[in-house]
Each structure stands twice: as C-alpha cells, then as structure tokens.
LORO-322995 format. One record per residue (C-alpha): x, y, z; residue number from 1. Coordinates in Angstrom, 2 decimals. Example, Ala and Ser with C-alpha at 12.3 -4.5 7.8 and 13.67 -1.06 7.14 Angstrom:
<atoms>
        X        Y        Z  lumlo
    12.30    -4.50     7.80      1
    13.67    -1.06     7.14      2
</atoms>
This chain:
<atoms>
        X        Y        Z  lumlo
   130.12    95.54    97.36      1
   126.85    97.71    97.17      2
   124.11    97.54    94.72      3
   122.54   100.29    92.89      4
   118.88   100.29    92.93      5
   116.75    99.69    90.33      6
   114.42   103.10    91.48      7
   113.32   104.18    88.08      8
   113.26   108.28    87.80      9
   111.29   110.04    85.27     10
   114.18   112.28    83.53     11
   112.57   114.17    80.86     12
   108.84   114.32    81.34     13
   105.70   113.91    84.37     14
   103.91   110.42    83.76     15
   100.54   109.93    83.46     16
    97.48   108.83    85.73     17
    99.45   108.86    88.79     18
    96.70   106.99    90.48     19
    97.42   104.16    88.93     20
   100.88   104.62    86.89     21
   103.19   105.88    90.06     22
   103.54   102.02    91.05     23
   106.63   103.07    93.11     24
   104.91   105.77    95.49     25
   102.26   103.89    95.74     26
   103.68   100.82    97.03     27
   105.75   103.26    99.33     28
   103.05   104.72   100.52     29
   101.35   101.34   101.49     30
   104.45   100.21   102.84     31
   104.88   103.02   105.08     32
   101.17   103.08   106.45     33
   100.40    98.94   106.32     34
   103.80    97.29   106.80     35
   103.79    95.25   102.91     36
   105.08    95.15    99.36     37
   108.68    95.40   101.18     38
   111.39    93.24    99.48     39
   112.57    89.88   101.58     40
   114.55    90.20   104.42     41
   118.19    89.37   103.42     42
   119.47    86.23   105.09     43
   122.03    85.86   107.43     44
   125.42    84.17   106.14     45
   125.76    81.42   109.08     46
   128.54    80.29   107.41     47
   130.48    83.32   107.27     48
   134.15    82.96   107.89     49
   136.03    86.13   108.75     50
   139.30    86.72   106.96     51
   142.16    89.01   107.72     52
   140.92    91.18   105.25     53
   137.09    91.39   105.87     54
   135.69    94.43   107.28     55
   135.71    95.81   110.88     56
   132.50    97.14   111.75     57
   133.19    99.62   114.10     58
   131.68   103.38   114.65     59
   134.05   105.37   112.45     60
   132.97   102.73   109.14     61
   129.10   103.23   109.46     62
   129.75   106.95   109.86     63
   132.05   107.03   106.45     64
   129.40   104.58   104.80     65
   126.64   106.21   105.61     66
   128.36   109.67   104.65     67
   129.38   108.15   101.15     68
   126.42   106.63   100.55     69
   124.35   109.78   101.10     70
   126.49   112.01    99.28     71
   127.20   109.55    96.45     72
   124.40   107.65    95.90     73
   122.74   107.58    92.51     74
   119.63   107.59    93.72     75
   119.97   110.47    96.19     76
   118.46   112.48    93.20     77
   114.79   113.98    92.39     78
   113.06   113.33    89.09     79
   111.64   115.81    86.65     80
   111.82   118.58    86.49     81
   114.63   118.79    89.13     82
   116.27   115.76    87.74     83
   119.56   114.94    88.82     84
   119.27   117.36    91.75     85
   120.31   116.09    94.94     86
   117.46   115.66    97.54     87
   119.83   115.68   100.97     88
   123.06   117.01   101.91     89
   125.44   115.21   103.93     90
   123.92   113.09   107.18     91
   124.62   113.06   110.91     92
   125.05   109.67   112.34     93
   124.84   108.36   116.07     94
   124.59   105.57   117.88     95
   122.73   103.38   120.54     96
   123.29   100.91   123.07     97
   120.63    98.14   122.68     98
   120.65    98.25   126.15     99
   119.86   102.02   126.67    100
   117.22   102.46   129.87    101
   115.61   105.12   127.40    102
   114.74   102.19   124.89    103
   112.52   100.26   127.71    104
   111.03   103.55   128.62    105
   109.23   104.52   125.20    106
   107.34   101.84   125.93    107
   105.61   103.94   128.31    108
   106.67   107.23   126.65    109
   105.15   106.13   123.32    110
   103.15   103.19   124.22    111
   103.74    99.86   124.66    112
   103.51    98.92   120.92    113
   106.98   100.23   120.22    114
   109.48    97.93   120.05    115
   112.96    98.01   121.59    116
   116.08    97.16   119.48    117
   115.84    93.06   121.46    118
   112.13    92.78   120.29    119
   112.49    93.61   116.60    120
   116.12    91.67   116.59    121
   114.64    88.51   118.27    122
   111.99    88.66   115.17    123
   115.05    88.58   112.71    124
   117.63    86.08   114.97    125
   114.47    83.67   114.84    126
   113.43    83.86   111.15    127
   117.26    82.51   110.06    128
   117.38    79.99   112.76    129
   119.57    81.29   115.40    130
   119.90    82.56   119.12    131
   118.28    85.52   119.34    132
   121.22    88.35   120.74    133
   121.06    90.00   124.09    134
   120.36    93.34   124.70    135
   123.87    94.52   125.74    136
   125.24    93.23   122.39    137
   122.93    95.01   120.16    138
   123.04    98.88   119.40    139
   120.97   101.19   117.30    140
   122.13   103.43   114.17    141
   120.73   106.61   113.53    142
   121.12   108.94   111.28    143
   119.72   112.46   110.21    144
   119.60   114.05   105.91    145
   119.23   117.38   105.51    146
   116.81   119.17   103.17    147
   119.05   120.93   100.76    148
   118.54   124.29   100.64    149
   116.94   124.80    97.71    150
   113.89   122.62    98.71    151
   113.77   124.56   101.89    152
   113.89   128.17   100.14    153
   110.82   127.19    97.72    154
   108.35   125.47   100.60    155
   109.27   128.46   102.71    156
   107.19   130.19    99.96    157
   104.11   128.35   100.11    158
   100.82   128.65   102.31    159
    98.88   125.46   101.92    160
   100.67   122.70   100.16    161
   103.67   121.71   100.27    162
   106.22   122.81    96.73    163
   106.97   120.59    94.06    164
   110.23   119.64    95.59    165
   109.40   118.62    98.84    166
   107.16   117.07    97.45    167
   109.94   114.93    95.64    168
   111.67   114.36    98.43    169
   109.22   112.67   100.44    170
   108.89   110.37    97.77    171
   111.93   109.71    96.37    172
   113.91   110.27    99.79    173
   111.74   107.56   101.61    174
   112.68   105.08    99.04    175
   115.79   106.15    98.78    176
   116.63   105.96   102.63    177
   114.97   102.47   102.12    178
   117.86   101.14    99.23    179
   121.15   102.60   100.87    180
   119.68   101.05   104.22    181
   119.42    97.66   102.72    182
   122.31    97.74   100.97    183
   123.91    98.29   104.79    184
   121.88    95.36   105.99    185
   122.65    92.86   103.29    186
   126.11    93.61   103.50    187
   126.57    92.85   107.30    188
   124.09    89.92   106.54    189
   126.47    88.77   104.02    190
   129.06    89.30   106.71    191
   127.67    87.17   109.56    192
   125.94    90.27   111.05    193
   122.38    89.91   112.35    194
   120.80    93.15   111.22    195
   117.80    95.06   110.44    196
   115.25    98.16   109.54    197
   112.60    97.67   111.18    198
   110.54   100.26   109.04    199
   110.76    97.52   106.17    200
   109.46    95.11   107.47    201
   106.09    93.42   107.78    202
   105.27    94.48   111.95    203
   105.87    98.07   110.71    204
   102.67    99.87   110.17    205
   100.70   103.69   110.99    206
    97.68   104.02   113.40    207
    95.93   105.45   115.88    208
    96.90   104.28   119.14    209
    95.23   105.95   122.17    210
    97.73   107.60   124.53    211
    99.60   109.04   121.64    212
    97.05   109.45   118.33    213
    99.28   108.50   115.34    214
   102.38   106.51   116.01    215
   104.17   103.50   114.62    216
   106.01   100.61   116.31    217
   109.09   101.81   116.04    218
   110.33   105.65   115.92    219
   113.29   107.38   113.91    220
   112.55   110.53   115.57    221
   112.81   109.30   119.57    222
   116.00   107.09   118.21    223
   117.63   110.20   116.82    224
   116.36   111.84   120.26    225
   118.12   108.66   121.95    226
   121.34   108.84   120.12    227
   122.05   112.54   120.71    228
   121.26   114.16   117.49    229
   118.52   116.43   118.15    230
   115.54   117.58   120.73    231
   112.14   118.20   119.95    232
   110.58   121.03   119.01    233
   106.47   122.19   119.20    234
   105.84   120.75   115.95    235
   107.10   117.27   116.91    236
   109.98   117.68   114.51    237
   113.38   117.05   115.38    238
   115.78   120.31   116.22    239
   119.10   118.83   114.78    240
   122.58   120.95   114.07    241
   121.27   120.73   110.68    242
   117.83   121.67   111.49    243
   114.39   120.57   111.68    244
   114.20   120.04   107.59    245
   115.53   116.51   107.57    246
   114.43   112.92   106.99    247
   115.54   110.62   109.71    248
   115.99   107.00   109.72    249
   117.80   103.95   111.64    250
   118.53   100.63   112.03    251
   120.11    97.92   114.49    252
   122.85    95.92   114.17    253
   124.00    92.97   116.29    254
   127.56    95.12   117.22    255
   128.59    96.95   120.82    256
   128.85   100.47   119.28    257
   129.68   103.35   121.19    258
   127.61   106.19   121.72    259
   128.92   109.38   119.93    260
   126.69   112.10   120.87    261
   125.80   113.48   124.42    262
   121.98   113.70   124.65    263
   120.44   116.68   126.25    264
   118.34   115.78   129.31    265
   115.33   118.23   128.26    266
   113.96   116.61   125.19    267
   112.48   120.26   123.77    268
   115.96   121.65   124.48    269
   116.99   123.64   121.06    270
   112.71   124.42   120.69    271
   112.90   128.18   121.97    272
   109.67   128.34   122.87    273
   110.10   125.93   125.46    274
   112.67   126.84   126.44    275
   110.84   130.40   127.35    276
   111.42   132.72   124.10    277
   108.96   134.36   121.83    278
   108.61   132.28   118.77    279
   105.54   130.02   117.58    280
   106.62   130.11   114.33    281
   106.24   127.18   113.09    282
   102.45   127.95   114.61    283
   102.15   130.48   112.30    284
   103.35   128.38   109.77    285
   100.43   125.71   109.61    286
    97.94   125.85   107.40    287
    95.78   123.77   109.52    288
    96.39   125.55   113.40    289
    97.35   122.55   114.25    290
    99.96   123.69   116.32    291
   100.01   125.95   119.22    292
   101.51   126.75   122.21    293
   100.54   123.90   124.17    294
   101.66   121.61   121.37    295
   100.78   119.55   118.06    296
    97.02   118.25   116.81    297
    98.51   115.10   115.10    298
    95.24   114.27   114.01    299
    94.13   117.75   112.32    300
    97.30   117.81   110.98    301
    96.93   113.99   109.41    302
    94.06   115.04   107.79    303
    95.58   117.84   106.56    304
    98.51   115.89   105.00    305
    96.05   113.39   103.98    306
    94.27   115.70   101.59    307
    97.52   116.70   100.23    308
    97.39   113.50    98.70    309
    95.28   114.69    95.58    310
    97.26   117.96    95.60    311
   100.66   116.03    94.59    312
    98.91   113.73    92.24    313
    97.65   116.61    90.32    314
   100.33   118.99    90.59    315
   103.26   117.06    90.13    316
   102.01   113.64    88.92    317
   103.69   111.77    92.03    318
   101.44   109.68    94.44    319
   102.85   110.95    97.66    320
   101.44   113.23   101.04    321
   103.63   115.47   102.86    322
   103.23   119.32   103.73    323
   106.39   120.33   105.88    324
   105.27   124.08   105.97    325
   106.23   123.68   109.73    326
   109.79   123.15   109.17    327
   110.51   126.21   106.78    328
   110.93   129.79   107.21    329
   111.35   128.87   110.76    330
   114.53   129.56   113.53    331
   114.75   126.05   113.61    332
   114.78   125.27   109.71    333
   118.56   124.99   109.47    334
   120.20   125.00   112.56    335
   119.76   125.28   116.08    336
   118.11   128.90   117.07    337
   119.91   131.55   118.16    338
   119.38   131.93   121.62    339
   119.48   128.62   122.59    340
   122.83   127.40   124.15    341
   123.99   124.04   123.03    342
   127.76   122.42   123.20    343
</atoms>
C-alpha cells in the first residue's frame, strides 16, 4: 500500500564536493526556500469506487499511520556516520477543522499571504477537474517528531554551529517528512480523497514579508499551535509535551475530522518566561543574541543560519543550514517546564 522512497543514504563513507554532489539537499533546500524541483502532485482517482473493505479514514487511522510510519519507516534514519540511527522518536498528531475561525485569522496574525486549508485545497480540487470542497468539509493534520535524544545531548554541547547530527536531521528529516507525507496523500488520492501538503508544492516558498520578516504561505508551527499540540515559546519554537526539539509538519485532507487536542488560549503558555519566571535560556543559548526578552530577531538569526550553510558543507559534507542551539540545554528541550501548569 505504501512506497518506500528511493532517498539514497551514504552508509559507509562522506561524499565529495557537496556543492555540487549533495543533489538531494540541494534540491531540498531550493524546494524549501523557492517552491520547485517537488515531484507531481498525485492525481485524484475520480473513479474511485468504495468497497466494503476499503479503508475508513477516520482520526484514530491517521494517528496509527502516522505513528507507524514514523517509527517504521526506512527512511526515518541518518546517514554516515550515524547510519541507521533513527532521526525522530514517535510523533504527536492533531487535528483541524477547515473551518477553524483561527485559520481566517492568521491572515492577519501572519499576513495575508498565508493560506487557509479552502485556498490551498481549491488550488488542488481545480487542477484534477472538480468542485473545489467547502470549508466545513475540510480539516487539517498536524503532527509533531521529536529529536531523539541523542541528537539533543550532542547540540546541547555546542556554541556556534549546530553538531553533526542535527545537522542530519534537518536534512534527511525534511525529506523524509516529505516521502511518508506523500505516501499519505497518494494513498487517499488513490482513494477518492482530495488531499494535499502544501509545503510541496509550487505556491510554497521563504521571504521577507513586512509585518512579520521571514515567513512562508503556509505554517506548520501556527497549525500545530491550531490543533492543540504546543504554545510558543521566545524563540518562536514550538513548546510541545515532547518539547521544543521537534520537526513539525501537516497536511489537509478533504475529511470532517475531529479535533483531539484542547488548545491553550495564551499562545506562549508552556514558555516560562512569559508566563513570568526567570529563564531566557534559550537567550543565552544563541550564538547570534538574537533572542531576548522582548522576543526573536528572525532576521539576525537568518543570517546566522545562513552562514551555517558552509559550516555543514565542510564539516559533514551535507548541503544543508540549521543551528537549533535554541532548542537544547533548555527547560523546554524535552518537555513542558516545570513550573508551568498544563492538563
């Protein structure tokens, strides 16, 4: 039913010239900041003709999937010289209404450039011919990986640039989040299922907009915010149950799925110091001071992450940027803080 990806992994050795021979993070990398070299959008099955034993797609089967698919996954795994080590630990998952107020409002909490679940639906309803869904029938899937622990434990170490394996794992665990998602979408595609990631596809692209700095059209973070799974802390990170050292994605799905989480009213509230405790850690933790206690610098710290660019390339051979310093040997790194009072 789901595909393994063809994500080749360097087992027993670095490879050479990353600049030019890391075709993978490169395109990634593109991808992530311009929107292109993502595969085809799957097509929808118009045809489809449910049987008594096709799937129900209800909350408790995107939950197991998602689960299995994290834990299981082949390519859930670094490259040399950590090969074969997993990259996240089991997920959190929640869910949307399409229809959520909360979803209209980041148009004016992020800017108007963000889409809601309708607009980036309507784009995928019209490119296979069909009505585009309403609102009400559409809802959002989100879901949270956590940094396993030994990733966490060596960039808790470092000053300056981020360590070799978190490193790895924003490469490999973009990409990877990328292939278990579209095996998800294909499948419900196959099934008669309008769906789709919007970070995949072509109106998805990084810039400066200028209410909020650096943004993209649609955002993981404020979805995971949206479903329930976490609050945001002074870094702009999200404070999950599993912490702040995660990689978050989500999709949308043409289904009525309930919401599973209750989402805290005070969007900093797991973030002790707004919530009126000493901390400022993760303050202390950037390189850059681009955080402090009125908030984050996204732009010193995009430079900062952009120059990390060379770093990875000739450190650990990988074309990637990431730093993350921020989200280790911080309350927040693995859990919500003590202090902070949470159901």
């Amino acid at each position: 039913m789901f595909k393994t990806s063809k994500i080749k992994k360097m087992r027993d050795r670095y490879r050479k010239f990353a600049y030019v021979s890391d075709i993978a993070g490169i395109v990634n990398s593109i991808g992530e900041m311009h929107g292109k070299g993502f595969l085809k959008q799957p097509k929808l099955n118009k045809n489809f003709v449910k049987q008594p034993d096709s799937p129900v797609f209800h909350e408790n089967w995107f939950i197991e999937k998602i689960k299995d698919l994290v834990v299981a996954h082949p390519d859930n795994c670094k490259e040399y010289p950590f090969y074969g080590e997993k990259i996240f630990d089991e997920p959190l998952i929640g869910f949307i209404k399409g229809d959520d107020p909360l979803l209209e409002q980041y148009k004016d909490i992020i800017g108007p450039h963000h889409f809601t679940p309708y607009e980036i639906m309507k784009i995928q309803a019209e490119s296979n011919g069909v009505k585009p869904p309403k609102a009400s029938d559409l809802s959002v899937v989100s879901f949270t990986m956590p940094i396993i622990k030994e990733t966490k434990k060596d960039n808790a170490r470092k000053k300056k640039w981020p360590c070799e394996r978190w490193a790895q794992t924003r490469r490999m665990g973009e990409m990877f989040s990328q292939v278990f998602v579209r095996e998800i979408i294909v499948h419900l595609m196959e099934n008669g299922i309008l769906a789709i990631a919007p970070d995949v596809t072509p109106m998805f692209n990084k810039k400066r907009y200028p209410k909020v700095g650096w943004a993209s059209p649609w955002s993981h973070r404020h979805m995971a915010y949206a479903a329930g799974l976490g609050t945001f802390g002074m870094q702009d990170f999200l404070i999950t149950r599993n912490g702040v050292a995660h990689r978050v994605g989500s999709f949308v799905v043409n289904l009525q799925l309930e919401p599973n989480h209750e989402r805290p009213a005070d969007i900093h509230a797991w973030c002790l110091h707004r919530q009126g405790h000493s901390c400022l850690k993760c303050a202390s933790r950037c390189p850059v001071n681009a955080i402090d206690k009125n908030g984050h610098d996204k732009e010193r710290c995009y430079q900062h992450v952009k120059a990390s660019t060379k770093y990875c390339i000739k450190n650990f051979k990988i074309f990637i940027y990431g730093c993350g310093l921020c989200a280790t040997r911080v309350p927040c790194e693995s859990g919500i803080p003590d202090g902070i009072e949470s159901d």
